[in-house]
C-alpha positions, 0 to 999 in steps of 0.5 A: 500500500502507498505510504500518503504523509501529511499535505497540510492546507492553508491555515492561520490559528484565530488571532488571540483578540478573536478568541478573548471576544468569544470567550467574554460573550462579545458574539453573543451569549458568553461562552456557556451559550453554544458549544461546538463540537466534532464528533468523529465517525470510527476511524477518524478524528474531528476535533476544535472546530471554527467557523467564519462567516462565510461558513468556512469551517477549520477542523483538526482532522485525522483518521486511523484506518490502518493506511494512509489516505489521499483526501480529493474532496471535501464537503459539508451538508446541513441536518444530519441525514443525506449525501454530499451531491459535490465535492470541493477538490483538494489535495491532501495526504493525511499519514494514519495515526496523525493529524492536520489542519482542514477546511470546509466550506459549509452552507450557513443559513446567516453570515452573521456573527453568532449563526449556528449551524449543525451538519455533517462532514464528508470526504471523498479519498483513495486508499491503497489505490482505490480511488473514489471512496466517499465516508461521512468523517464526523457530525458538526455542530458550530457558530461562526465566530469571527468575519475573519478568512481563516487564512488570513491573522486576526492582524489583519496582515498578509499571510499565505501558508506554505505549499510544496512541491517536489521535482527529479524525483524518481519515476515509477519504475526506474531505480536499481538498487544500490544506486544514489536516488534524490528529490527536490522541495520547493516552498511557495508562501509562507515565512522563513525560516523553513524546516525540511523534515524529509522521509522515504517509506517503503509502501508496502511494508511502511519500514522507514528507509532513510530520513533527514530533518533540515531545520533554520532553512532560509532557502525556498528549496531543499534537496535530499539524497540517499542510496537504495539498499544494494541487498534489496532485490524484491522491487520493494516501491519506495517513495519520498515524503517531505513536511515543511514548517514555517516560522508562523506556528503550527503552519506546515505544507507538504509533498509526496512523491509517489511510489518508484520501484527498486529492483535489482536490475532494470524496471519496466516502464509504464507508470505504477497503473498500465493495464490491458482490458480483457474481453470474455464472451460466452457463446454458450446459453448458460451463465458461467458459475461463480467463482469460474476459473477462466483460462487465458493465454496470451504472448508476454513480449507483447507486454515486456515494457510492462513485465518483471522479468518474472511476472511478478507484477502482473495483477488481474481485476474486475470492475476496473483497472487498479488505480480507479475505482471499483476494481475488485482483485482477482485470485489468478494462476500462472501455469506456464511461461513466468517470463517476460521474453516468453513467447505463451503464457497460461494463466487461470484466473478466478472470477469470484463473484463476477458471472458471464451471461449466456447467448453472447455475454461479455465480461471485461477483466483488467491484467494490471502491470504493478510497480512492484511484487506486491500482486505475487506477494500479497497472494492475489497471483502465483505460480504453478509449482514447477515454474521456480530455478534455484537463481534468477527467477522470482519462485527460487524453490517448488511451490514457494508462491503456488497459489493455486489453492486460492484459484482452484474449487480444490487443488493439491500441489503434491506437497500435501497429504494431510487432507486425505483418509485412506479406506480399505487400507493401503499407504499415502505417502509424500516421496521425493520422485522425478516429477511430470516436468523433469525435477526432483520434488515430493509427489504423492505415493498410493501403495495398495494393500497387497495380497487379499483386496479386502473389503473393497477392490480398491484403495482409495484416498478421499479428500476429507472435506467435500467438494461441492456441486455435480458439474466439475473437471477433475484433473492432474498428473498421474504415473503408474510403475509398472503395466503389469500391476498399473492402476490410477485412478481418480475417485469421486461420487462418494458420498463420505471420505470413508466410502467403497462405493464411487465411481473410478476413472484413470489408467488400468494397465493391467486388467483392461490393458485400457489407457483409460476406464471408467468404473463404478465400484461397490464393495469387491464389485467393479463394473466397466462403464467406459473404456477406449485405448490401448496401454500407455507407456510404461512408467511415464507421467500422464494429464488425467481429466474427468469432466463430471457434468450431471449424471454424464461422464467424459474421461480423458487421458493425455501426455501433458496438459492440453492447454501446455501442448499435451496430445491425446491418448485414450478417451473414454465416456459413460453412456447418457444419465448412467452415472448415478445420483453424485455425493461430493467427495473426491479422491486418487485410487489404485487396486487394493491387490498389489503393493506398488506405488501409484504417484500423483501431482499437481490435482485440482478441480474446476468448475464446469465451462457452459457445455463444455466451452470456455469461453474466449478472450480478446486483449486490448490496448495497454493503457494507464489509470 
């Protein structure tokens, strides 16, 4: 999130003589008459009201959000109910947990000394980036008490409060770490000497990085430097901050730089909110379900003046593009090709509560390009596990950023096997195998009872919680040891973790000599439902997916998966409504009878594509919120 820091608005503190005046009475029926008051809606602070004449109302504000806020427009209303119809703009950067002097204008029946008014108080900001958000800061009771401008002395002298402004300060994206980076303040207004009071924040952490106070300034203009950590290779955003004080008590102003990545190398261009909008069109009747995982796959080079070098900055939404409002941050997924020179990348992307129409419909998504890690580390985006190296990349080790959990209706990386219960024994195990793409890595190991089958022809491993609804894809990798003895299998369709009845779909080497089969088991009965191929290739990984539509299964078996180049091996279906009534509880399967292992990696479900059709996808042109 941005670090905001105080950007103080032109104030003068009510000359002495104005405050004796109201104290004694002068404006009419002492101080005891009319009490005002500011009273703050949670999260903020509203205290020490004035008001003038001419309803300009100054006001100690705060807020304690948990993040800072960039105020954009002020307003008041009289009663105590309604909404603001206009915003004054302004531009004011408040830090959480500190204050600063505001002004609003409101709307006094009278301009009169002595004119009551009761209201309440509204601004109009962005927070960590979204923009447009509109809350009621407190309730205001008040009397206007001077005739005075409240940026003008009680004197009557001139005065103008001071402004900053920053300049060559770093660009969104254009700093490497260990390198020399520098801002420059500029002061309009106000009275010498000044105090320069500089910070530089880390905006996602709030850690400050550097900082330097310059006090008895006589100059109008200030410069600090400082150097970016060498060690800092995570594209952390930065950004400078600077609060300057006059010699006119409690008078401040000050400026913001915006964020700028540090990275370990070069950066992309851009600005901190480039972003392509994505088209997605149904073609089919049906809407798409919520929570839909939507498969896009696009040419990173396209992008690569946007890119990490990994990706890492990539961020999807709907509603809007990041840096505007009403964007809503989606789950996403990266199956292949984490590099901006790659020429395919497939991404799954969650649509949370966002739907497709039927017959035509369209959604409109945002692939964000960050200034920063932040979409990779926040969890909104991550890797399949495959995708890491041991230097250069920003995955270093298996699985470390797989998010696909957030993604996924269910999902299972091989990393994990606490989620499953064996029935009708047998062993689950985590190995450390050679995996479908070449590494080393745990997968998970189904070993089968050996000897008698027991109570029920196969073992099976059910996931311990359900999964919901009848129409869903199942998929992932699977290896048999040997065609002699070689089944494995997906289960589903029963009805507890602990069931030997379900349904079984897979390879069975070694009774149907079949690359692919569906069964349904019940107890030590196995029943064939569906076959097609021959026997597949000894001891080699395969993509295994069971698309569950109702009571109709379809049941393939491929090299890799499809979206990744994979071809096809074996297909095998279930003739129309001869799947019985579907329970919600999956798992992975093997015979019971033999004691050689089954492996498995990288499993998840999805939901069901309208009829089967994804839908498409069009990318338009990179644009800046």
């Amino acid at each position: 999130m941005e670090y905001l820091t105080t950007y103080g608005w032109s104030i003068l503190v009510i000359a002495v003589v104005v405050l004796a005046l109201y104290v004694t009475g002068a404006f009419g029926g002492g101080a005891g008459a009319f009490t005002s008051s500011c009273l703050a809606q949670s999260g903020f602070e509203c205290k020490g009201p004035m008001m003038n004449t001419t309803g300009n109302v100054l006001v100690t504000f705060g807020e304690d959000l948990g993040a800072g806020i960039g105020i954009t427009g002020t307003a008041c209303i009289s009663g105590s109910s309604g909404t603001p119809s206009s915003f004054n703009s302004i531009t004011a950067n408040v830090v959480s947990g500190e204050t600063l002097s505001m002004v609003f204008q409101c709307p006094l029946a009278s301009n009169a000394i002595g004119a009551a008014f009761t209201g309440t108080l509204w601004i109009q900001y962005t927070k960590s980036g979204q923009t447009g958000q509109v809350s009621q800061i407190a309730t205001l009771t008040a009397k206007s008490v001077t005739s005075n401008s409240l940026g003008s002395s009680g004197g009557g002298s001139s005065y103008t409060s001071p402004t900053v402004s920053l300049s060559s300060c770093p660009s969104p994206a254009s700093v490497t770490s260990g390198s020399s980076v520098s801002c420059s303040a500029t002061v309009s207004g106000g009275t010498s000497s000044y105090t320069y009071n500089w910070i530089v924040v880390n905006s996602i952490t709030d850690a400050v990085v550097a900082s330097q106070v310059y006090t008895g300034v006589s100059s109008t203009s200030n410069t600090f430097s400082y150097t970016t950590s060498s060690s800092d290779t995570s594209n952390s955003p930065e950004a400078f901050n600077v609060i300057v004080t006059d010699a006119h008590p409690t008078t401040v102003g000050s400026a913001y730089s915006g964020t700028f990545a540090i990275t370990s190398g070069s950066s992309p261009s851009g600005g901190a909110y480039a972003y392509v909008p994505i088209t997605l069109t149904n073609s089919q009747s049906s809407a798409t379900s919520a929570n839909f995982q939507q498969m896009v796959f696009f040419n990173p080079t396209t992008y690569s003046a946007n890119e990490m070098a990994n990706m890492s900055n990539i961020e999807f939404t709907s509603g809007a593009p990041i840096g505007t409002s009403g964007n809503v941050p989606l789950y996403s997924w990266i199956e292949s090709g984490a590099s901006s020179s790659a020429t395919n990348s497939v991404v799954w992307v969650n649509l949370g509560g966002s739907t497709i129409a039927g017959s035509g419909g369209t959604l409109t998504i945002y692939m964000n390009f960050m200034t920063g890690n932040t979409p990779v580390t926040s969890g909104y985006t991550g890797y399949a596990p495959q995708l890491w190296c041991a230097s250069g990349c920003f995955q270093s080790s298996d699985a470390q950023y797989d998010n696909g959990a957030n993604v996924f209706t269910w999902y299972d990386n091989g990393n994990t096997i606490t989620n499953f219960a064996l029935a009708n024994g047998g062993t689950l195990t985590l190995t450390s195998q050679t995996n479908p793409y070449g590494v080393t890595s745990n997968v998970i190991t189904l070993t089968g009872t050996g000897g008698s089958t027991g109570t029920a022809a196969e073992t099976v491993a059910w996931n311990t919680a359900p999964v919901i609804g009848a129409n869903f894809i199942m998929e992932g990798w699977e290896q048999i040891t040997a065609v002699s003895t070689g089944e494995a299998f997906f289960a589903a369709m029963g009805s507890s973790d602990t069931a030997l009845t379900n349904y079984l779909f897979g390879m069975d080497e070694d009774v149907c000599a079949c690359s692919e089969t569906i069964y349904s088991e019940s107890g030590t009965t196995s029943t064939l439902m569906g076959s097609a191929g021959g026997t597949t290739t000894a001891t080699a990984w395969h993509w295994q997916t069971a698309n569950v539509f109702g009571a109709d299964w379809y049941d393939a078996l491929y090299s890799a998966p499809p979206e990744l180049g994979g071809t096809l091996v074996g297909r095998a279906a279930t003739p129309e409504g001869n799947v019985g009534s579907p329970d919600t509880y999956i798992g992975i399967g093997m015979w019971a009878g033999v004691t050689a292992n089954e492996y498995f990696y990288t499993m998840r479900i999805r939901a069901s594509p309208p009829a089967g059709v994804m839908p498409g996808f069009s990318f338009g042109s990179v644009s800046v919120a």
